[in-house]
N, C-alpha and C positions, 0 to 999 in steps of 0.2 A: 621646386618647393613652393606651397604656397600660402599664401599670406593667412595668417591668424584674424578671427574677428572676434574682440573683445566686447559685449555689449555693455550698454549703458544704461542702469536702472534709471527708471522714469517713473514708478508708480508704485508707494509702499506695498505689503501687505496687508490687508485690510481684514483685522480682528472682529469677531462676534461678541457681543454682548456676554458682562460675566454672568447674565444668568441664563446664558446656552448650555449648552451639553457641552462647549470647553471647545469643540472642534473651530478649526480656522479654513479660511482659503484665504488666494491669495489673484489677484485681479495677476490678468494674461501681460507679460512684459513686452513688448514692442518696441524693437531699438528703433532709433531715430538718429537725426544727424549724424549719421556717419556717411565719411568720407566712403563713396565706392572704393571698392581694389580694383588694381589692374586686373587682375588675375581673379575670376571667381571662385572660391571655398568648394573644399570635398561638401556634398552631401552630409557625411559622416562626419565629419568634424562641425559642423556648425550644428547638427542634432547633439554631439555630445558637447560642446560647449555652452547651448542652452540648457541642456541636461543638471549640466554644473551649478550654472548659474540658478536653474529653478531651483536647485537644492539649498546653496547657501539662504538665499531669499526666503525659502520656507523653512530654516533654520531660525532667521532673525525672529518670523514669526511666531515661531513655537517658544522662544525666549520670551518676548515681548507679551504671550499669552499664559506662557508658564509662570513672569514673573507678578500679573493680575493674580491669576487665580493662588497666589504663594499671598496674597494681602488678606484671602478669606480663609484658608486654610488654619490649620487651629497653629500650629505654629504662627502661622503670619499674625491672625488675630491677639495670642498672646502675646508676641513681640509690639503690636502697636499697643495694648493694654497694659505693660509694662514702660512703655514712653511716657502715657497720657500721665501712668501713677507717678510717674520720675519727674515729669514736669511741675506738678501738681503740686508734690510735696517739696522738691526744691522752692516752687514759688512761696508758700505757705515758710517755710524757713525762713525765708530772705526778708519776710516782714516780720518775722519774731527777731531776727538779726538786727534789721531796722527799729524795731519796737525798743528792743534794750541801747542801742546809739543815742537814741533820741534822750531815753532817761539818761544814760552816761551826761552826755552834752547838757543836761540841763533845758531840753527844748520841750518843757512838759506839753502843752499843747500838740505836738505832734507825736509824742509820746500816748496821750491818753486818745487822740483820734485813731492811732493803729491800734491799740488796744480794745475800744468800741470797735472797728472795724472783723477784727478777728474775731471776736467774744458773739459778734453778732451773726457774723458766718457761722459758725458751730454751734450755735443755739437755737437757731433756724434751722440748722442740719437734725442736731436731735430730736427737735420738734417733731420735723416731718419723719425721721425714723419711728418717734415713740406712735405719732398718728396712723400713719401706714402702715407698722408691723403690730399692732397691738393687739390683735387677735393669736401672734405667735406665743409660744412659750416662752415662761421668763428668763429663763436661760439665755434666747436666741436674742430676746432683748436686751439684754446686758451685753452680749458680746459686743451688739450693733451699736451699742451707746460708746462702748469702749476704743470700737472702731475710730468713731466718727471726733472725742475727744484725744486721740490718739495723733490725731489728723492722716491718718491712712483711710479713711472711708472712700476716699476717689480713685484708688488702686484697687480697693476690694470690690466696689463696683464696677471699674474697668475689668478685673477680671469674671466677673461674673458673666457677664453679657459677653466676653470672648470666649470663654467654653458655653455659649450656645443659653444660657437662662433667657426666659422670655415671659409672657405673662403668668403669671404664677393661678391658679386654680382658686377662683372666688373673686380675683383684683379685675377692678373696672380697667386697667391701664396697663401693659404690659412692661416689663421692667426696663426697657430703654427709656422709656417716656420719663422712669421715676430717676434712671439716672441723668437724664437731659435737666428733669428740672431740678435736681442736686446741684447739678453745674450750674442752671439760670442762679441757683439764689448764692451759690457761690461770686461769678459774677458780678450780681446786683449789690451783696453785701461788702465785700470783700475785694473783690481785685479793681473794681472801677472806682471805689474812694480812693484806694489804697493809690493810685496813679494820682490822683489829685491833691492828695497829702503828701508822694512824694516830688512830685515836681511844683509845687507849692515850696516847700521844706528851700530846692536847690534856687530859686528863683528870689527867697526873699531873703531883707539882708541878713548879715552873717550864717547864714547857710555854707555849709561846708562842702564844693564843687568837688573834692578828692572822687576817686576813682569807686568808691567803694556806693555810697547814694546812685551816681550815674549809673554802675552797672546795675544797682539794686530795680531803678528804674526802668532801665531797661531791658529787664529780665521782667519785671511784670506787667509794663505794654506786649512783649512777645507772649507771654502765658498767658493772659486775658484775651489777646486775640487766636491764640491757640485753639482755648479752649472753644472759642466762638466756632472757629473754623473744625475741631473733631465734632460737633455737634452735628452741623452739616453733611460733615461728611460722613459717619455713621449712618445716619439716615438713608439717605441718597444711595449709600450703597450698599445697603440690604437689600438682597433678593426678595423678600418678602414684601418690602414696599413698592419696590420696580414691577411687583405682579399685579398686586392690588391698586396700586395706585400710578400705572404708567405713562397717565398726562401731565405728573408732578415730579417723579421721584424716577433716577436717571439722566441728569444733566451733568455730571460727568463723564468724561472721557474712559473706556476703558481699555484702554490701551496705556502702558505703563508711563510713558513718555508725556502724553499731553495732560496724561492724568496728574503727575508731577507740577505739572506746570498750573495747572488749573488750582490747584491745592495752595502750591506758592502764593499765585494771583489772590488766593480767596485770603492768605493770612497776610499779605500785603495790605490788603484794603482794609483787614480788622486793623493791624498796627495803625496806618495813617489815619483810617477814621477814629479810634479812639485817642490819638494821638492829638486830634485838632477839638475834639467835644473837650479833650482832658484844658489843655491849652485855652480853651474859649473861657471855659471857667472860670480859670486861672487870673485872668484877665481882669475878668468883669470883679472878681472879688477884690484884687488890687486896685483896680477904679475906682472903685463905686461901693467897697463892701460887701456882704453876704445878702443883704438883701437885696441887690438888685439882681445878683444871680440866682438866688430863689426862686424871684418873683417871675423869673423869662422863662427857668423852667417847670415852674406850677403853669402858667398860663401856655407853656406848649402842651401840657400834659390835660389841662382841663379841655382843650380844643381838640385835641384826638379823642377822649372819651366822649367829648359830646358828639363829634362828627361817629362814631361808631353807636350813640346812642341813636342818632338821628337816622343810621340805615339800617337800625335794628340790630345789630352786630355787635353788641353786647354781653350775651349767654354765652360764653365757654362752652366748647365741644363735649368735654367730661360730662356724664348723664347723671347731674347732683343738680338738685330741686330746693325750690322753698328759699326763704332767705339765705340758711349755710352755701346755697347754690348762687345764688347773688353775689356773694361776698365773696366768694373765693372766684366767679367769674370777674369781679374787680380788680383782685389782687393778682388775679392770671395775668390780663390786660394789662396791668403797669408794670408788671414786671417783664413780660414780652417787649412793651414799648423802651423802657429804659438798655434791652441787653439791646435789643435794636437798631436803638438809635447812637449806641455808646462802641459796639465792634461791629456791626453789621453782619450779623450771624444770618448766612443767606437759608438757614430753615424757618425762618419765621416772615419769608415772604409768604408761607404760606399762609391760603383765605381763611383757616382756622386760628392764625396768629394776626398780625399785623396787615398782610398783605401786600401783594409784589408794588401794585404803584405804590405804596406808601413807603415802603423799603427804598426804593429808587428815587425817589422825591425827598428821601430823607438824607440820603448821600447828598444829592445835588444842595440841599440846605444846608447842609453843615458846612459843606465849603464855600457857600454865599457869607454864614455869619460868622467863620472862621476869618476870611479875609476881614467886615467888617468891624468887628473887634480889633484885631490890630491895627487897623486903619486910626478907627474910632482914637487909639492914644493907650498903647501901653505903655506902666512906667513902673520899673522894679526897685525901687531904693538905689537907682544905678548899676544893680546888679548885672543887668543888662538892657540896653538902650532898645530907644522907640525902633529906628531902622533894624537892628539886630533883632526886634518880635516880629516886625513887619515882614522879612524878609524868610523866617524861620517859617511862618505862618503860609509865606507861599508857595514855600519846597513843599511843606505838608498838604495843602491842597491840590498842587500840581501833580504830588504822588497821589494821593485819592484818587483823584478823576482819570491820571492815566492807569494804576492798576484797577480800578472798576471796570472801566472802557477794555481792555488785557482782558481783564479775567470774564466779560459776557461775551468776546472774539471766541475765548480759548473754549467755553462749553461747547456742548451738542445744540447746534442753531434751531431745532425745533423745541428749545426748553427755554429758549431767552423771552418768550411770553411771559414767561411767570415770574420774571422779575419788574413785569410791566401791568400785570392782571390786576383789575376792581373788581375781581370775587368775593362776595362774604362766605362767612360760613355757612350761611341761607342756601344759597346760589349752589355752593360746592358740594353742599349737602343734597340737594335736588338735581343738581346734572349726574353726579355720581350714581344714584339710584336710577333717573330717567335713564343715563346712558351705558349702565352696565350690562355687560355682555353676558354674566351668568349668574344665576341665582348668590353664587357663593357673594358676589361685590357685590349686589344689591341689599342682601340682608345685613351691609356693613353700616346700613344706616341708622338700626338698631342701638349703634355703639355710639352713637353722637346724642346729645341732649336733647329731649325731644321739642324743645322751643325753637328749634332749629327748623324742622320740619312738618311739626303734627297739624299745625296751623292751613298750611299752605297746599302739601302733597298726602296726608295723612287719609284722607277718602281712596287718595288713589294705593298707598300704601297700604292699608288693609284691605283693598281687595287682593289685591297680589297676593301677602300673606297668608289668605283663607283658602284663595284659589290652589294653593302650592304646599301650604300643612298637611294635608292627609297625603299626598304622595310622599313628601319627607317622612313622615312619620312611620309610612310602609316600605320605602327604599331604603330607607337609613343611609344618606350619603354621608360621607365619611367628614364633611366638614359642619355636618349638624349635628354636633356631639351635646352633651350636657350641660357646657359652658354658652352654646349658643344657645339650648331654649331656655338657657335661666334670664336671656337680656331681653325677652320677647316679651314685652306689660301685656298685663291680663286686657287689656280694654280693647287689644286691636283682636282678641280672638272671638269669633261670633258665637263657634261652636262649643258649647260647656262639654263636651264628650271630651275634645280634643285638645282642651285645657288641659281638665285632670290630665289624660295620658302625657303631656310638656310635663306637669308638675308631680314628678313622680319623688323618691325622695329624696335623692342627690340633687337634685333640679331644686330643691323647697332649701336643704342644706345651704345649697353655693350661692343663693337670693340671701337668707338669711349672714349669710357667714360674708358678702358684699356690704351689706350694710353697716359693718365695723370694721371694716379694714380701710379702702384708700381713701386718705382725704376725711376720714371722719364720718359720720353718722346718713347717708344718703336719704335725703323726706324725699322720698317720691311722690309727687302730685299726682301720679296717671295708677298707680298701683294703690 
């Protein structure tokens, strides 16, 4: 009889990208340390016990690929569009729940700041509904108001974008964009005071520590940094972005497992990080009053704008001109810098947002001024003693640094650049065009502000253009449809023949029908 040999896996199966054709292999297995037999194995049976073996193994694989591709599938995407709406509007409850406590107890002050907090999130929501859909019929606008005071607008948009809605026909921005920045001013408005009113609230005296505050708290540190982290991860893991943009977009894992892990890491670092900005706050207000934590963070905030004035990094990517285009590249910018710096939402290292060193620089600050604040002398009406903030303060830091540290292990190691990059949108905007590979990525620089690049590469960008218009316009490739020559300004075209034929009537319609829809009335300087 002779001895059986069991082998020993040594090397997972190694999955392809989810925006493959789906198929896997699986790297060659090669037992090792095994003890020799006395006796050497049939031929036959060591062919069929590898046989086995390659099968389960390319079983795990097909799991581990089937269960990727089950997160893009329209069920998968519904089922995460139905979490983000459930998270969402649980959070949103839990501070109308808090809101009515606060009045019960008689604690008006923190009564009337959740009330400004809410009132202000959903008035900025309608806003930007009533501004962006205003070209729709009235009908569609009432529903959408109705939505969004309803407080279901973040499941209807979550569902929207999981059955596949994308740039809608005339909008400068395609509809992830306008739910991403739902969410920023969600965020900005709403879940990152709302932390700071409630662990204010349990921290000062007679505050009520019961179970019900705590959880409340700690149900919207998790949704604030949730949300930060579906932002990211949405992005990143469109196929559509992985193509167009594959030196950025792609530093998750796709394979189910580390992909898991990565996601973890990334809401890890949202909780700790806004956990210690929430905290720092906290702090300086009980010290020192409201003014002096105003005043640290106007003057953080003045010093980013000027350092972004100073490399010209200023202009918003959106292709909106003239002062309305100034003003709302303002309000992009602070509002970028505040989600930022407050969950650490890693799509806004990008060179169009914030930017990777500054995201990483911003981490490593917060847990610099997190320690020294508590150092500095917290004191809560006894609530809780100096050593008890000190000490709280430095779980919270040590957790920062090690799931940030985790979660840039855990990516794809040729993407941990970009959490390190001084690209502007200058830069980004000019490598992307110098370095694309096909007409289709180069002409994407059309879709960015032209302060960006008309200054710098503009000579060289209308040659190209001119060179390459009359053969688009006789080949008709399928990604130069109507929407793309209505983003083409008249000034880079030399040829008046081959204008008119761009500007035909849909082309004239979808220009025209741009200029009242996203974001308001678009002054174009170059048209």
């Amino acid at each position: 009889m002779s001895t059986k040999v069991t082998p020993i896996l040594t090397a997972a199966p190694a999955l392809t990208d989810i925006e493959s054709s789906g198929s896997y292999s699986s790297s060659p297995i090669v037992p090792h340390n095994i003890a020799p037999p006395r006796s050497p194995p049939s031929p036959l049976i060591v062919v069929s016990e590898l046989r086995t073996f390659r099968q389960m193994s390319d079983g795990v694989a097909k799991l581990g690929s089937q269960a990727s591709r089950v997160m893009v599938s329209d069920s998968g995407r519904l089922a995460i569009a139905e979490l983000k709406a459930v998270v969402s509007i649980v959070d949103m409850a839990s501070d109308i729940v808090m809101c009515m406590r606060y009045r019960d107890r008689g604690e008006n002050f923190f009564f009337y700041a959740t009330l400004v907090c809410v009132s202000l999130h959903l008035s900025f929501s309608s806003l930007m509904v009533l501004v962006t859909q205003r070209h729709k019929p009235l009908g569609f606008q009432i529903r959408e108001q109705l939505f969004v005071w309803s407080c279901v607008k973040p499941g209807v948009d979550a569902y929207r974008v999981s059955k596949g809605s994308s740039q809608e026909v005339g909008e400068l921005v395609e509809q992830r964009f306008l739910q991403s920045s739902r969410k920023i001013i969600e965020l900005a408005f709403e879940c990152i005071p709302m932390n700071c009113i409630q662990m204010l609230a349990l921290l000062m005296k007679g505050a009520d520590a019961s179970y019900i505050p705590v959880l409340s708290l700690a149900l919207s540190l998790f949704t604030s940094a949730f949300i930060s982290a579906d932002i990211s991860f949405a992005w990143d893991w469109d196929t559509k972005n992985r193509i167009k943009n594959p030196e950025f977009y792609g530093f998750l894992p796709s394979r189910i497992g580390p992909l898991v892990l990565s996601l973890t890491l990334m809401l890890a670092t949202g909780i700790f990080n806004l956990a210690i900005r929430t905290f720092f706050c906290i702090i300086l207000y009980m010290k020192s009053g409201i003014a002096l934590m105003y005043g640290i963070l106007a003057v953080e905030m003045a010093a980013y704008m000027l350092v972004k004035s100073k490399r010209k990094d200023l202009w918003y990517w959106v292709p909106i001109y003239g002062c309305t285009g100034m003003f709302k590249s303002v309000v992009a910018r602070v509002l970028a810098k505040v989600v930022a710096d407050w969950t650490a939402c890693a799509q806004l290292r990008h060179p169009n947002e914030v930017g990777g060193a500054y995201f990483s620089f911003t981490i490593f600050v917060n847990i610099l001024i997190g320690m020294a604040s508590a150092l500095w002398g917290a004191t809560f009406d006894a609530s809780i003693s100096h050593d008890a903030a000190v000490l709280v303060m430095s779980i919270l830091c040590f957790g920062l640094a090690l799931s940030y540290t985790c979660f840039l292990l855990s990516i794809k190691s040729e993407y941990r650049f970009t959490f390190f990059d001084t690209q502007t949108s200058k830069s980004f905007a000019r490598s992307r065009f110098r370095d694309g590979l096909t007409d289709k990525i180069k002409f994407q620089i059309f879709s960015d502000n032209e302060h960006l690049w008309r200054e710098e590469i503009g000579p060289e960008v209308k040659a190209w253009l001119n060179s390459k218009l009359a053969g688009w316009l006789r080949n008709k490739p399928k990604w130069f449809d109507d929407h793309s020559k209505s983003i083409i300004p008249d000034w880079i075209v030399d040829d008046y023949s081959l204008l008119m034929k761009l500007r035909n009537k849909k082309v004239v319609e979808l220009r025209s029908k741009r200029r009242q829809s996203t974001f308001g009335i678009v002054i174009s300087a170059g048209n």
